[in-house]
C-alpha positions in Angstrom: -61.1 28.2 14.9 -59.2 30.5 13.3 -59.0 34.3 14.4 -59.2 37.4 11.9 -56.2 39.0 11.9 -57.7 42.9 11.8 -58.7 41.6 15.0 -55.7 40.2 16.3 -53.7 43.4 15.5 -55.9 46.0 16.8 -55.6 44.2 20.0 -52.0 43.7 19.4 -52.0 48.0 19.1 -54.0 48.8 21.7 -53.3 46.5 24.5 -50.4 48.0 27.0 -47.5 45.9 28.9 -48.3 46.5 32.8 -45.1 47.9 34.1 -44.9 45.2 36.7 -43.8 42.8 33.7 -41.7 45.5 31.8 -39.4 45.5 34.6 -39.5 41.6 35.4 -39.2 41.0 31.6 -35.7 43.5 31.8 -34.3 41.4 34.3 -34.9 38.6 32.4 -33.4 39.6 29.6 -30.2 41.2 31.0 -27.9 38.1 30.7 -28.5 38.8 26.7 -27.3 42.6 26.9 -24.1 41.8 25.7 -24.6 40.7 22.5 -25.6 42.2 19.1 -27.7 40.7 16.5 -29.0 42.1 12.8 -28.1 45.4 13.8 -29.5 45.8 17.3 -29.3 44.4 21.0 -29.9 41.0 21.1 -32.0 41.6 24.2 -34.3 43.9 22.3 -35.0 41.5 20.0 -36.5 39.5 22.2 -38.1 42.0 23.9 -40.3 42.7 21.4 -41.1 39.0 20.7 -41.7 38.6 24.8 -44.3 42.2 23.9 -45.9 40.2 20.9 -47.0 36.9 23.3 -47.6 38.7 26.2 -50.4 41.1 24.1 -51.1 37.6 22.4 -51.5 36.1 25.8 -53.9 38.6 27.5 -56.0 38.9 23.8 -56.6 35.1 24.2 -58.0 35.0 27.5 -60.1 38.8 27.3 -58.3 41.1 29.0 -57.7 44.9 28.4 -54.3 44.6 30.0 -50.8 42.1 30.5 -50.2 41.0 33.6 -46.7 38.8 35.0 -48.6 35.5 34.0 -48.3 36.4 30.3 -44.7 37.3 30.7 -44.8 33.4 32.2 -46.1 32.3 28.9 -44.4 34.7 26.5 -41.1 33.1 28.1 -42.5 29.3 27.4 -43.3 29.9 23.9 -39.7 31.9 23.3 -38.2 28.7 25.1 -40.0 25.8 23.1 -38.4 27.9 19.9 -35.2 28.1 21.3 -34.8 24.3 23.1 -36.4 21.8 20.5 -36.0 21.3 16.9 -38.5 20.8 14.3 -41.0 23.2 15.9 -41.8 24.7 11.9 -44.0 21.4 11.7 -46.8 23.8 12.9 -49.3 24.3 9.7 -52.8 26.0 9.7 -54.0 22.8 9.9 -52.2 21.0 12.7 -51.7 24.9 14.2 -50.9 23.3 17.8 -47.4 22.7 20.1 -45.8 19.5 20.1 -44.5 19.3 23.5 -40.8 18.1 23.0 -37.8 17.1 25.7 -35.6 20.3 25.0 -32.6 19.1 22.6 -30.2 21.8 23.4 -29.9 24.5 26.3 -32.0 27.0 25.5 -29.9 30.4 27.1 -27.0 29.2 25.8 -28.8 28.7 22.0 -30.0 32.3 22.4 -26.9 33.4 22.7 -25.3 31.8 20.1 -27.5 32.7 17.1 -25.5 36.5 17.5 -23.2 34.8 15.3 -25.8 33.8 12.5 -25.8 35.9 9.6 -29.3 37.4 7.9 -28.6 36.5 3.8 -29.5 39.1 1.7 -32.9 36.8 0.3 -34.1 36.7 4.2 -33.3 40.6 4.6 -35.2 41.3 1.5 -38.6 39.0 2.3 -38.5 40.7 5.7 -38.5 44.1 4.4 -41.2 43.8 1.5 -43.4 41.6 4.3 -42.9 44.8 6.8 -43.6 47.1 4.0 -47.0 45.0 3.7 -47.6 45.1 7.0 -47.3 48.7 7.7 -50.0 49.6 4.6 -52.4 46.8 6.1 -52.4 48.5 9.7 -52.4 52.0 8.1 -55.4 51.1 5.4 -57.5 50.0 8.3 -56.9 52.9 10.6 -55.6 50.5 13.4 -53.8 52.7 14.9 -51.5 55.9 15.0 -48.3 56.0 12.9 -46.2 55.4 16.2 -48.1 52.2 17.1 -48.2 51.0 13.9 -44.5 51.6 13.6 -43.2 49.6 16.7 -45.9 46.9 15.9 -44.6 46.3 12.5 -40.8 46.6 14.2 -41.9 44.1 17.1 -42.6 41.6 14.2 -40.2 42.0 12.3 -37.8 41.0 15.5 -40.0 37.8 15.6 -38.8 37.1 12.2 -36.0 37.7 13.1 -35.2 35.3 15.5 -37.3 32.9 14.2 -35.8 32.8 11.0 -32.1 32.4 13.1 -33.4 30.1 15.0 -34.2 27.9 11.9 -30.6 28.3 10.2 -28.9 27.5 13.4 -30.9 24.4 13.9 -30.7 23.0 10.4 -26.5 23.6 11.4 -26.2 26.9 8.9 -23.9 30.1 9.8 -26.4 32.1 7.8 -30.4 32.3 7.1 -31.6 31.4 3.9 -35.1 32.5 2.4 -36.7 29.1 2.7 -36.0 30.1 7.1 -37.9 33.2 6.7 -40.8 31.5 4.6 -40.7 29.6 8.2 -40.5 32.7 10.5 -43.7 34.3 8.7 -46.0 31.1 8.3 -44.8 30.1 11.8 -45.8 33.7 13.6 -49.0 33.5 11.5 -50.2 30.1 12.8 -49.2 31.3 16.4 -50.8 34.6 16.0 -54.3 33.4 14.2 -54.3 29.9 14.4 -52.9 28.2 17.9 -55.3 28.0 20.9 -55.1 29.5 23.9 -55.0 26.4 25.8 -51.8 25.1 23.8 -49.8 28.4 24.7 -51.1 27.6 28.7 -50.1 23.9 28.1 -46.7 25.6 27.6 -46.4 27.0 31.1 -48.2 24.0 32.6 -46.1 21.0 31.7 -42.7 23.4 33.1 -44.4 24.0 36.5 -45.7 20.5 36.9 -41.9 18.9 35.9 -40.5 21.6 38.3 -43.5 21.3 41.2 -41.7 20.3 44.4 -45.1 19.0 46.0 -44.8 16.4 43.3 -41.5 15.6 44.3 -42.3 15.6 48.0 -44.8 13.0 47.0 -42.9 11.4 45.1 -41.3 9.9 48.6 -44.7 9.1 50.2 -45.3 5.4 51.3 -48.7 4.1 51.8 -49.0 1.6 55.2 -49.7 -2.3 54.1 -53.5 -1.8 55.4 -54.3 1.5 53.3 -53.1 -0.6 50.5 -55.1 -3.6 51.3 -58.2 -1.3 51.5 -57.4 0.3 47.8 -56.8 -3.0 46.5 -60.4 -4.0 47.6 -62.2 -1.0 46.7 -64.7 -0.5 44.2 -62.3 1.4 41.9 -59.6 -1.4 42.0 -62.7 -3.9 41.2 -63.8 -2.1 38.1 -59.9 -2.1 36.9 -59.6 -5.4 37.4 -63.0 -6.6 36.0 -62.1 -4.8 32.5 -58.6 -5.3 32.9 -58.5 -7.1 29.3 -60.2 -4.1 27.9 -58.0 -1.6 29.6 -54.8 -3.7 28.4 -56.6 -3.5 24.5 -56.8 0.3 25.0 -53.5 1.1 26.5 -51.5 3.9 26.4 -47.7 3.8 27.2 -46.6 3.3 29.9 -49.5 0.8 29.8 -49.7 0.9 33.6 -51.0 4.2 33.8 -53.9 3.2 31.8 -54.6 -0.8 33.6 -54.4 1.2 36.5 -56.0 4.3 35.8 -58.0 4.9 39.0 -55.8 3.4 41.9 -52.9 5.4 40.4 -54.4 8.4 40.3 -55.8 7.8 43.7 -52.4 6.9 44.8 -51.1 10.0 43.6 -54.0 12.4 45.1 -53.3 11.1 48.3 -49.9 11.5 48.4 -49.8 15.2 47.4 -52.6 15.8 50.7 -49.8 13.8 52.8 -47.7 16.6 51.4 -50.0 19.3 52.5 -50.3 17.7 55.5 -47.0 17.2 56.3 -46.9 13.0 56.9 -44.6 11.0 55.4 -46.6 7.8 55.1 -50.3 7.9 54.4 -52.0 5.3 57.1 -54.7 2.8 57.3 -56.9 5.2 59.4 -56.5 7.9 56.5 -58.3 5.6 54.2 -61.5 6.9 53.9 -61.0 10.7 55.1 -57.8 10.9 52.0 -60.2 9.1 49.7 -63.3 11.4 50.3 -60.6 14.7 50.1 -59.2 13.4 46.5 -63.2 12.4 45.0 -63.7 16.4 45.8 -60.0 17.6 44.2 -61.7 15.6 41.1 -64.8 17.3 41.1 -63.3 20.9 41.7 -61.5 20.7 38.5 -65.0 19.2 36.8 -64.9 15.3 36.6 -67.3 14.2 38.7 -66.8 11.8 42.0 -69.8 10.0 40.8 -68.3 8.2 38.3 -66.4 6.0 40.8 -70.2 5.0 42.0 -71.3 4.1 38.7 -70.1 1.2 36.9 -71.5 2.4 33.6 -70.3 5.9 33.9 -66.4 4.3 34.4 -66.9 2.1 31.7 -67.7 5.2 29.2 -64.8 7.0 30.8 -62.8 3.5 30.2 -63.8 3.2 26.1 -63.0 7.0 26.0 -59.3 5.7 26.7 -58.6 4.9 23.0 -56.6 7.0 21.4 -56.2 9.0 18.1 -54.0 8.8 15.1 -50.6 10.8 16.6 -51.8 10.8 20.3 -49.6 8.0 21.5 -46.1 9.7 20.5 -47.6 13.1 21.7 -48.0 11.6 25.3 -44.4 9.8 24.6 -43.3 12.8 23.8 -45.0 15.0 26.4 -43.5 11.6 29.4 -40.2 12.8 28.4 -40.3 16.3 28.9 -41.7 15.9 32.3 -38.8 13.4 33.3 -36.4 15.9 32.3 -37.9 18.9 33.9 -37.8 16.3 37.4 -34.3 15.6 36.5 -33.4 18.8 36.1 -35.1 20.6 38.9 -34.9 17.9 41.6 -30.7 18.0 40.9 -31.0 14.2 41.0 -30.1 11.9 37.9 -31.3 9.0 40.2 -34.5 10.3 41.2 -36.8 8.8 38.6 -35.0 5.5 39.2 -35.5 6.1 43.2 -39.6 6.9 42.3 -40.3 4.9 39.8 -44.1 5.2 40.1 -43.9 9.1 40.4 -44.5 9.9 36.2 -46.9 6.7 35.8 -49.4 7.8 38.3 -48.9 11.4 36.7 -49.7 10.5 33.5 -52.8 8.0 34.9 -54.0 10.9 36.8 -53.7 13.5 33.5 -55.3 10.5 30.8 -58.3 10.5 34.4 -58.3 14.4 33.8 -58.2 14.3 30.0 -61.3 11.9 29.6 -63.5 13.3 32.5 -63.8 16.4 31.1 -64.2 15.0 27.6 -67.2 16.6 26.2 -69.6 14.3 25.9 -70.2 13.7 21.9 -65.9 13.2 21.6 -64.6 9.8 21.6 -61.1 8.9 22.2 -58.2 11.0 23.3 -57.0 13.4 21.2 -54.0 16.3 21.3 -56.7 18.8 22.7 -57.8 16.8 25.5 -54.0 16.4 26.6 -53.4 19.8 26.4 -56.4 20.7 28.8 -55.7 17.4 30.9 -52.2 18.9 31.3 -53.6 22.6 32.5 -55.8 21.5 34.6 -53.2 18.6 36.2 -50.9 21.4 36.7 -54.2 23.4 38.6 -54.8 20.6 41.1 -51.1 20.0 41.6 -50.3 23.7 42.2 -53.3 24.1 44.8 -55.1 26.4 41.8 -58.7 24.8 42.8 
């Protein structure tokens, strides 16, 4: 649903950075102190496009004031511009993030658009667009001239970057007014258009690639009897009993979906070892590590019952099919979290070592997805991912 943007802005004006944030986002930004761009710091460009999010970020979920968790996801957004290509896909009606593998190093593509020149058609577009602006928040008495002022400035920075961002991506030394016409339909769709949940999505699939309990987990073994009891239990007789109709209604990797429930199991169980400190998950933790994952489930709203009821799993089985672009976005979404393991874990092995590890993620996140479906939805769509992945990253983090 979209958001009216009278309301947007007088948010945008009246909402205050805590100072906590102001002085991480300063650190943060201090490797980019060096360079100029357009006529200003290159740091306090993005300073004001961090400001924009993080007042975006706190509007979203009701608050009167930022806190260091909308810094967090001022810093994702500002990274998914700067680390994939294509992100101007985004239209009013598809207003949501595809989450991308990073192409490109996303400090290091900062840095470099200091060398990209505004053309005179970009300069221009910005200045009547600011000039619009600045009337729209004076004629509705938004706010004093000073707020007004940095407002319009702080968008104008977006534009900014945004329009660089687009010229150095599309391998041009300078921006042309087609990149701007990107910048301001892009910022519009973020500001009125994208929901909340895709901006947390953001944040969620980088601390879920760079969660070391998942990678501690990663390296639990089951003993042969604790497998011997999953492969008899109710769960593993429900797979197997629609495994044909699991296989017609698969997802890649197809395992996660023919296997939907024993992975996720799997994977719950290893992340209490974690907690637990064990390095092999027993025969005699069977039923006490079963039990504890059932209630992880329910605290993050499916409901443990549905591994009692055959009916109930079989809805949550047919809710497996997915919708027209779903398929790549999981593909797409796979990646990134192999890459942020990769990356984090300092280990270009470790996914070959733990083969299972992203499998049993993504059959616990399509588990997560579908059993919080509401109930008149069927089949998996880009918004059930998105909350899938938020609430995945919840339970993983110990958020419950």
């Amino acid at each position: 649903m979209a958001r009216k943007p009278i309301d947007v802005y007088k948010e945008l004006l009246r909402i205050e950075i805590d100072r906590d944030s102001e002085e991480a986002m300063s650190r943060v930004l201090k490797r980019y102190s060096t360079q100029s761009f357009s006529g200003q710091n290159l740091s306090a460009h993005l300073s004001k496009f961090l400001g924009i999010f993080m007042k975006l970020s706190a509007t979203l979920d009701s608050r009167n004031e930022t806190r260091l968790s909308d810094l967090t996801v001022a810093i994702d957004t500002l990274d998914i511009f700067s680390s994939t290509s294509k992100w101007w896909s985004l239209t009013r009606k598809n207003p949501r993030f595809i989450l991308r593998p990073p192409s490109h190093d996303p400090r290091e593509f900062i840095i470099s658009v200091s060398s990209i020149n505004l053309g005179s058609g970009t300069i221009s577009r910005i200045d009547n667009a600011s000039e619009r602006l600045s009337r729209f928040l004076n004629d509705h008495d938004l706010g004093d001239k000073k707020r007004n002022y940095y407002l319009c400035e702080s968008v104008v920075s977006v534009w900014i970057l945004l329009s660089a961002f687009a010229a150095k991506n599309q391998g041009r030394s300078a921006t042309q007014e087609e990149d701007f016409e990107i910048a301001y339909d892009v910022l519009r769709i973020l500001l009125f258009y994208t929901p909340y949940d895709d901006y947390l999505a953001l944040t969620s699939s980088r601390r879920l690639g760079t969660n070391s309990n998942l990678h501690q987990a990663a390296n639990i073994s089951f003993a042969p009897g604790f497998e011997k009891q999953l492969e008899s239990s109710a769960a593993a007789e429900l797979e197997n009993k629609h495994a044909e109709f699991l296989t017609q209604r698969a997802v890649s990797p197809s395992s996660s979906t023919r296997a939907i429930l024993t992975n996720s199991l799997k994977l719950l169980c290893q992340l209490q070892a974690v907690e637990m400190g064990y390095t092999r998950v027993e025969e005699q933790h069977y039923g006490t590590f079963i039990i504890r994952s059932l209630e992880m489930l329910d605290k993050i709203g499916v409901s443990s019952q549905i591994f009692q009821n055959e009916s109930a799993i079989l809805s949550l089985f047919k809710q497996l099919k997915p919708r027209n672009g779903f398929q790549e976005r999981l593909s797409l979404l796979s990646r990134r979290l192999e890459g942020l393991i990769v990356d984090s874990t300092g280990n270009r092995d470790f996914l070959l070592q733990y083969s299972r590890l992203v499998p049993r993620m993504i059959s616990l996140l399509l588990l997560i997805a579908c059993g919080t479906m509401p109930p008149a939805e069927e089949g998996l769509s880009d918004k059930d991912l998105k909350r899938g992945l938020i609430l995945l990253n919840r339970l993983v983090s110990g958020q419950l």
